[in-house]
N, C-alpha and C positions, 0 to 999 in steps of 0.2 A: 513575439514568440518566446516562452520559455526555455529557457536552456537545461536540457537532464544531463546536470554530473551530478554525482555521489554527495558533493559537498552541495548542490543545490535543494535536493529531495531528502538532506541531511536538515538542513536550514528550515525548510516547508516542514515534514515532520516535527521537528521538533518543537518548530513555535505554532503547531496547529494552526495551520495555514492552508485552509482544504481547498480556495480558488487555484491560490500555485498548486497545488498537488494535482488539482483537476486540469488545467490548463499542461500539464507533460504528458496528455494523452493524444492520442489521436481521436477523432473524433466519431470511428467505430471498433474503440478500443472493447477488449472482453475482459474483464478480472474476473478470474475465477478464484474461491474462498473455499477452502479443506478444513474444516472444522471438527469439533465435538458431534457438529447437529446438521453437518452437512459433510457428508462422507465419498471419500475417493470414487465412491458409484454414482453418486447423486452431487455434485458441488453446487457450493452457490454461484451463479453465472449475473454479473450485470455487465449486460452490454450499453455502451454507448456512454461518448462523454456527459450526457445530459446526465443518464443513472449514476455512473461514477460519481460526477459534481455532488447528488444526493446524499449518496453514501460519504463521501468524505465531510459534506455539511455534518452529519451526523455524529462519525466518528470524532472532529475533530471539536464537534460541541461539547461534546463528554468531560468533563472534571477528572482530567487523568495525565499522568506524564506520559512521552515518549522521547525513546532512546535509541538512536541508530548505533549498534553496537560494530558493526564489520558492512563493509560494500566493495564490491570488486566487478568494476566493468570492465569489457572486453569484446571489441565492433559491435555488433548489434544487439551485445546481451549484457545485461546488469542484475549481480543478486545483491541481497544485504540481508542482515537480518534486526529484527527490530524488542525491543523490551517495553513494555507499556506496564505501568501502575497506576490503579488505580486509590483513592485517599482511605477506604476501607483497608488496603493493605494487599486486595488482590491483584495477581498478575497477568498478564498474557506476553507470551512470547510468539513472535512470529518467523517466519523464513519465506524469501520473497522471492522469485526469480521471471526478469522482466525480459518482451524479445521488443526490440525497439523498430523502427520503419520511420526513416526523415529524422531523426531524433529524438522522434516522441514516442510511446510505450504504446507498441498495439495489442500488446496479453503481456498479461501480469498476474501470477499464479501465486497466492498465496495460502501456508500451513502454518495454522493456530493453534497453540496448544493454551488453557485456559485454568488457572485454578480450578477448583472443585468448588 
């Protein structure tokens, strides 16, 4: 089992590492995504560790840095927030706030803001 502290989803993050990242879920976890192109009315919702695993294959295939700038846990709640560059020069910032269940992340809400 993986272990989610700050420094570990710090560790995973950073070196795009999407098995560890998907493996701190629980395995009917929900991430829900606030974006540009999915809005506080409508979010992007993927349930389930299988989806999650997808998406993070995804994300963490991308040609881009990530940067865990601040994370502060606290019993069963973890946020942080994150910095990603991409080698064009553009940005994404994110802000993440996870509710945890056994130690693994059962919702995980994250807000993206994106260059233009």
């Amino acid at each position: 089992m993986n272990t989610l502290t700050i420094q570990a989803l710090r560790r995973a993050i950073e070196s795009r590492d999407g098995p560890t990242l998907a493996g701190f879920y629980t395995d009917d976890a929900l991430l829900r995504i606030v974006d540009q192109d999915n809005p506080p009315s409508r979010p992007r919702e993927i349930k389930g560790r299988e989806a999650i695993t997808a998406y993070f294959d995804d994300v963490c295939g991308r040609t881009m840095t990530h940067r865990v700038e601040f994370g502060i846990a606290e019993g069963d709640r973890l946020a942080f927030t994150q910095a990603c560059t991409y080698p064009d020069g553009n940005r994404v910032f994110c802000s993440a706030a996870l509710e945890l269940q056994g130690g693994k992340i059962a919702r995980h809400t994250a807000i993206q803001a994106w260059d233009p």
